[in-house]
C-alpha positions, 0 to 999 in steps of 0.5 A, a space after each residue: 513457530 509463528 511470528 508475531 505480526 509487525 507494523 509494516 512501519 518498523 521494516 521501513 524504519 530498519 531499512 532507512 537506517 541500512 540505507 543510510 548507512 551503505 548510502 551517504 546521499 540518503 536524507 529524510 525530512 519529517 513532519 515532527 512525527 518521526 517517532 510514528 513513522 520510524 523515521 526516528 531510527 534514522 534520525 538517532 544513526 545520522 542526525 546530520 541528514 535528517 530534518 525536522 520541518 515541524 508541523 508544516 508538511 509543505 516544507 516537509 515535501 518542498 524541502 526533501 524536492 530541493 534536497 533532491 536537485 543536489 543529488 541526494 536520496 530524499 525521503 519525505 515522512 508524516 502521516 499519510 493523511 496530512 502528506 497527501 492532503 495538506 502537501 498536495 500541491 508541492 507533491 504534484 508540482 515540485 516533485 512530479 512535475 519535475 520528476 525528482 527523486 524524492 519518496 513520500 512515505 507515510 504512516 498511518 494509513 487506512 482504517 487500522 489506524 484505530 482509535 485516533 479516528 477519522 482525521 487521521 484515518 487516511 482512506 483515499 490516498 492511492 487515489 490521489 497518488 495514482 493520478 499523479 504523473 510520474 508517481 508510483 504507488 506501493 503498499 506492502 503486506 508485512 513488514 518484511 515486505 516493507 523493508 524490500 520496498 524501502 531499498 526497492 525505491 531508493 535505489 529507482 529514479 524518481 517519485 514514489 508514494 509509499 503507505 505503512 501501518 500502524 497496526 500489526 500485520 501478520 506476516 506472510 511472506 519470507 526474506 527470500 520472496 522477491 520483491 519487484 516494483 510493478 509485478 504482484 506476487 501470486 500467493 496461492 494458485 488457484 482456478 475458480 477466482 481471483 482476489 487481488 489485494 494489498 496491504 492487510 487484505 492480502 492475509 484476509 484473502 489468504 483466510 477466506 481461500 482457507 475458508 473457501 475451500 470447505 465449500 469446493 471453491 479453488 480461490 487465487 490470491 495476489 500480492 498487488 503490492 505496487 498500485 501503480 504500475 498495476 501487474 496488467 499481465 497478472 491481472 489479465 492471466 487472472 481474468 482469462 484463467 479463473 473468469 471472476 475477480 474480487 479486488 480487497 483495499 483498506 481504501 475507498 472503494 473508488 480510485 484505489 486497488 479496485 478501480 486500477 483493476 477494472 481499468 486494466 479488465 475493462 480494455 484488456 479482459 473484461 471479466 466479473 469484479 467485486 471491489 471490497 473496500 470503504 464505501 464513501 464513508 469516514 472512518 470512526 474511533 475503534 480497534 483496529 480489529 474492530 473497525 475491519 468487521 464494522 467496515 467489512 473488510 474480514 475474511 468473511 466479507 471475502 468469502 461473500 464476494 468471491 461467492 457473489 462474483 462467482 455466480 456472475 461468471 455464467 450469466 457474464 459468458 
């Protein structure tokens, strides 16, 4: 039976309440949008650790970095383009720069956000987190995923900066499927490319590899869930045995998913890539699945860019 897609927000939802419940040191401010984060589910099990900061997202990120010096497990939740804008400044020098262990994590984020528009379509936000030092960035596929990330990050040390949706996600993966921050998740084996992708482009790669196959081609799929610490190992296998690679984002082309990869190629295999993603626009009113055909980001947009990327395997070698 096929299971209806989820917002990967609901599996962080359940899993905060989980966690709070087997973990007494676990607290969550918000940004007064706790019913779009689901944070609200935590919220209704244990009022007396959560806390609402209002409209002021530097509070929001300040008071979870305070929260944490006394030990506690402090998750701090809003959207992520009002966190990883407006809160910038707190993120890099209260939570990084010290190193606490507070998780940043945010709804809302990329163009399926649909219809609230451009400013509230956050489409640059691993770029911004990744540079951070000592962050750690993570965007799982599906809700399932979602709920394996949330307890992954709280019981790690440290900053982390996680993105959920909005919309529904197909779900793709199991409650077997193992989750380890830093190291992807190979879907689907394959010879002659790669598409490494995050988020909803994941079960778009699946489809174009479905597609692909009518016309010969053996296509990889991996499950880059974690942006930072990118997989180099499975990046650089993927370069020496398929020779072509196509990076899939719900994000600017530049400083994401994309651009992590081509760091890794560039000083360890360097091999063809195409980078599918937002080309340095702003995003618009729409569906969901509208906005992913105005912005290229179906499966057929895949299809095109490994077909691309495969034709520059022979004048690279």
């Amino acid at each position: 039976m096929e299971i209806k897609p989820v917002p990967t927000r609901d599996g962080f939802g359940e899993e905060l309440v989980a966690l709070g419940k087997s973990n007494p040191n676990v607290v969550v401010t918000s940004g007064d949008l706790e019913d779009a984060t689901r944070a609200e589910y935590f919220k209704k099990e244990f009022p007396q650790r959560f806390f609402n900061l209002g409209i002021t997202e530097q509070d929001v990120v300040g008071t979870a970095a305070g929260l944490s010096t006394q030990g506690y497990v402090a998750f701090a939740t809003s959207f992520a383009v009002f966190l990883t804008n407006r809160a910038y400044d707190m993120i890099r020098m209260d939570v990084c720069y010290n190193n606490l262990n507070v998780k940043v994590v945010c709804s809302h984020g990329g163009i399926t956000v649909g219809e609230d528009g451009a400013s509230a379509q956050c489409l640059e936000d691993f770029a911004i987190m990744r540079v951070l030092p000592n962050m750690r960035v993570i965007c799982p596929v599906d809700h399932i995923e979602a709920r394996k990330a949330t307890r992954a990050i709280a019981n790690t040390f440290g900053p982390f900066y996680m993105r959920t949706s909005r919309a529904p996600f197909p779900v793709i993966t199991a409650e077997g499927d193992p989750f380890v921050i830093g190291k992807a998740n190979v879907l689907r084996l394959g010879r002659d490319a790669t598409v490494i992708a995050c988020g909803v482009m994941v079960s778009e790669a699946l489809a174009a590899a479905e597609k692909l196959k009518s016309d010969g081609i053996d296509l990889r799929v991996v499950n880059m869930h974690t942006i930072k610490p990118v997989d180099v190992e499975t990046i650089v296998a993927a370069a020496k045995e398929t020779g072509a690679i196509v990076c899939a984002e719900e994000h600017q082309m530049a400083g994401g998913l994309g651009s992590a990869v081509a760091e890794i190629l560039g000083r360890y295999s360097p091999c063809p890539l195409e980078i599918l993603g937002i080309k340095d626009s702003f995003g618009e009113s729409g569906t969901p699945a509208q906005l992913m055909v105005q912005y290229g980001l179906k499966d057929v947009n895949i299809v095109a860019a490994v077909k691309n990327v495969i034709k520059r395997k022979v004048s690279y070698a």
